[in-house]
C-alpha positions in Angstrom: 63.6 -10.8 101.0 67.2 -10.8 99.0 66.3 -14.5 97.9 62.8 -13.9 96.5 63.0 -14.2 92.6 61.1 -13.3 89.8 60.5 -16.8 89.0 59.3 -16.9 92.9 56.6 -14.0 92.6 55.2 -15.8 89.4 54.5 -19.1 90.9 53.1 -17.8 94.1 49.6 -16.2 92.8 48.6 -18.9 90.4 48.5 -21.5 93.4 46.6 -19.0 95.3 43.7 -18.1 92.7 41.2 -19.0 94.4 41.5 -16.6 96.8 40.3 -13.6 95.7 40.9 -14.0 92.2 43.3 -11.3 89.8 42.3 -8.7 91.7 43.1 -10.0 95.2 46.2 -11.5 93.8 47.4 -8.1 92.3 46.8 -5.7 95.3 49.0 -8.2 97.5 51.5 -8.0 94.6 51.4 -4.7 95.0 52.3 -4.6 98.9 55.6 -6.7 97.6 56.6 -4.6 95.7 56.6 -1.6 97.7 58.1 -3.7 100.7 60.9 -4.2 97.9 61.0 -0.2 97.2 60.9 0.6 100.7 63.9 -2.1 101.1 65.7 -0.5 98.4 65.3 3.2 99.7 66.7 2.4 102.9 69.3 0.3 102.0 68.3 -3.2 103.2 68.6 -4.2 99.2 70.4 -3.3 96.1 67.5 -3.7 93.5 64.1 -5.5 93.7 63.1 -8.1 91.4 60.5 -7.6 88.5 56.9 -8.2 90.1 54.6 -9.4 87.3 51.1 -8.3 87.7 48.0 -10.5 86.0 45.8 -9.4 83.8 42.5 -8.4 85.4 38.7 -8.0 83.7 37.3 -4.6 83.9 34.7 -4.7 81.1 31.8 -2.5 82.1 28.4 -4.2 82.1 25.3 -3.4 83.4 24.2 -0.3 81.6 20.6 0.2 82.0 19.1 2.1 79.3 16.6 4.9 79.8 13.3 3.4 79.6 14.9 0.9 81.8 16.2 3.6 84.2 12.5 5.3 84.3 11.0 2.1 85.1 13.3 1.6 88.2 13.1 5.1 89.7 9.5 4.8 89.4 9.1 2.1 91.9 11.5 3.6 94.5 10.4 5.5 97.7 9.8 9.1 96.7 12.9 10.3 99.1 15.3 8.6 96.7 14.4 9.5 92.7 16.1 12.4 93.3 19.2 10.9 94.2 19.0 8.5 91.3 18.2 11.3 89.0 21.5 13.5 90.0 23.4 9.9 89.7 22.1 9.6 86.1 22.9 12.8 84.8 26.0 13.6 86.6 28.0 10.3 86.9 29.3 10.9 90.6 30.1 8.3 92.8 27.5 7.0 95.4 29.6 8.1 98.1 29.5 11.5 96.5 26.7 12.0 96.2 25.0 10.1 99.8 27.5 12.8 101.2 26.6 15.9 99.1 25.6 19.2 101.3 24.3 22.1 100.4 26.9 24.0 101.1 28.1 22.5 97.8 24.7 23.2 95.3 24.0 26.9 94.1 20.7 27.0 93.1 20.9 30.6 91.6 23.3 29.0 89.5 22.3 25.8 89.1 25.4 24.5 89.9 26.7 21.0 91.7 30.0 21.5 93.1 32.5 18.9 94.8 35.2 20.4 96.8 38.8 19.4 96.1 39.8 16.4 98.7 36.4 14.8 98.5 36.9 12.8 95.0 38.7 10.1 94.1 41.5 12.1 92.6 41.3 14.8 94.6 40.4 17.3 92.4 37.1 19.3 93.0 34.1 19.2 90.5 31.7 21.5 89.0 28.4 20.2 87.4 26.0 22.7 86.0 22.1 21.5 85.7 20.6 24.7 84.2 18.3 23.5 81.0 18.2 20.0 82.8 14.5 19.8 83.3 14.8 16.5 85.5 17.6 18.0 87.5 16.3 20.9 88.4 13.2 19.2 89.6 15.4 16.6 91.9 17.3 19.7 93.2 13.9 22.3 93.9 11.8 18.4 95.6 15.1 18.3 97.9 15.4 22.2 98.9 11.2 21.8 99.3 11.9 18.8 101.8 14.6 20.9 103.3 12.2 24.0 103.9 9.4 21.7 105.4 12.1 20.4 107.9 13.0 23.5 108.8 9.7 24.9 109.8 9.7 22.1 111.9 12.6 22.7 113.9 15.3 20.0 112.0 18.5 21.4 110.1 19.9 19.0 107.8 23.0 19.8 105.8 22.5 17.0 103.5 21.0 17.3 100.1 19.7 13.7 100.1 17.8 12.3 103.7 15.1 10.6 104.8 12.9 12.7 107.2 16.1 14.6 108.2 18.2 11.2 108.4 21.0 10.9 106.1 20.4 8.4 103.1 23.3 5.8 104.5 22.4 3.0 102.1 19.4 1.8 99.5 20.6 -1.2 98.6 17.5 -2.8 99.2 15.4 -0.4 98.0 16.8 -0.7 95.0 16.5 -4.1 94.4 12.6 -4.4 95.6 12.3 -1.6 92.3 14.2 -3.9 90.0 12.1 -6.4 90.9 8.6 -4.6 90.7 9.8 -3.4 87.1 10.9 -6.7 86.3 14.9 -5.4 85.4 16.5 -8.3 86.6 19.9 -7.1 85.6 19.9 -4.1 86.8 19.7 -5.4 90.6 23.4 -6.6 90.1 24.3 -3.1 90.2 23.6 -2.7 94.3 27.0 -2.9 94.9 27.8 -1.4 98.2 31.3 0.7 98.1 30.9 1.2 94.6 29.7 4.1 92.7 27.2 5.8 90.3 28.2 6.1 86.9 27.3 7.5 83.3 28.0 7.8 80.0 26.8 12.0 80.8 25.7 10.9 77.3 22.2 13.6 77.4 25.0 16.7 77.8 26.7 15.3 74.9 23.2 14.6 72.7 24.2 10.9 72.5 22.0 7.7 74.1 21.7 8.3 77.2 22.9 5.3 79.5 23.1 4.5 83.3 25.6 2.6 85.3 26.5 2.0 88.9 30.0 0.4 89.4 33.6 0.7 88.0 34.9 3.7 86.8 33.2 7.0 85.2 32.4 6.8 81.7 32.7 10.0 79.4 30.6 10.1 76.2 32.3 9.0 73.0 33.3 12.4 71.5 35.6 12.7 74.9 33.7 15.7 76.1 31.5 16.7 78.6 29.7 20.3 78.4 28.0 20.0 81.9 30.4 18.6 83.9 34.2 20.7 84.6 36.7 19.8 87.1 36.5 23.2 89.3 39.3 24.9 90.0 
């Protein structure tokens, strides 16, 4: 490792673009460079040379606005408007939400809550939906699927199911929806790992606006009334 370069590390990605592309490239710079901290810490080396990273593309795209949204949810499977709806208003990631219990909803309260350790960043969340007129209804058709499966026997914990099952995936469901409302561009946003996202934009009385991938948006004024990090 004491012979690697600067000039080394720059040369290296560029012949390997087309394996992954910036991303790729800069998550495997990032390995080298804590193999060089690591080196450095226990002595192996005296410094570690500067690892440029490359410049990567994170423009969001995709939004889908509301009449778009409506026409979507209308054409998915009854189980799952719900689950889009919470995604719309609250912004949460889709593993999030898929895993949500209801442990975690107060319906007295009206309130969503993510414990600490279950986010990205650790940090627990608190969403309240009181005066959200389509969120309450996607809570109260979930607790009313909830009730029916427990008069027949079947506790689920999860907030979001099919017939008791947990809801594991809807890619597909998705995109036979985008298709029947003819949103073409919105069936690019079925990406698997990634996550629900909005602009929150109704709490803030701005144009409301759905996405699902990249990173949660905030509304432009940089606030957002119905959504706190819970302490």
């Amino acid at each position: 490792m004491s012979g690697i370069t600067t000039a080394d590390v720059a040369r290296t990605p560029r012949g390997a673009g087309g394996r992954g592309g910036e991303r790729t490239i800069n998550r495997e710079l990032a390995c080298l460079k804590r193999m060089f901290t690591l080196a450095v810490q226990a002595g192996r080396l005296v410094s570690r040379p500067h690892i440029p990273m490359l410049a990567e593309d994170n423009t969001r795209r995709g939004f889908l606005e509301r009449d778009q949204f409506e026409l979507v949810r209308a054409h998915l499977p009854a189980a799952l408007r719900p689950l889009v709806t919470v995604a719309y208003y609250t912004g949460w990631r889709k593993g999030e939400l898929l895993n949500l219990q209801w442990r975690n909803v107060d319906t007295a309260a009206k309130t969503i809550r993510l414990d600490p350790g279950t986010t990205k960043n650790r940090e627990g969340r608190l969403f309240v939906y009181a005066g959200l007129t389509e969120l309450e209804d996607a809570i109260a058709d979930r607790a009313a699927a909830r009730d029916a499966l427990r008069l027949k026997g079947t506790v689920c914990p999860f907030v979001f199911h099919r017939d008791g099952a947990p809801v594991r995936s809807f890619r597909r469901a998705w995109a036979s929806a985008c298709k029947a409302a003819a949103c073409r561009d919105a069936s690019s946003m079925t990406c698997g790992g990634r996550r629900f996202a909005t602009s929150n934009a109704r709490a803030c009385r701005a144009r409301p606006r759905w996405r699902w991938s990249g990173t949660r948006r905030r509304a432009s004024t940089g606030t957002t009334p119905s959504s706190a990090r819970a302490t």
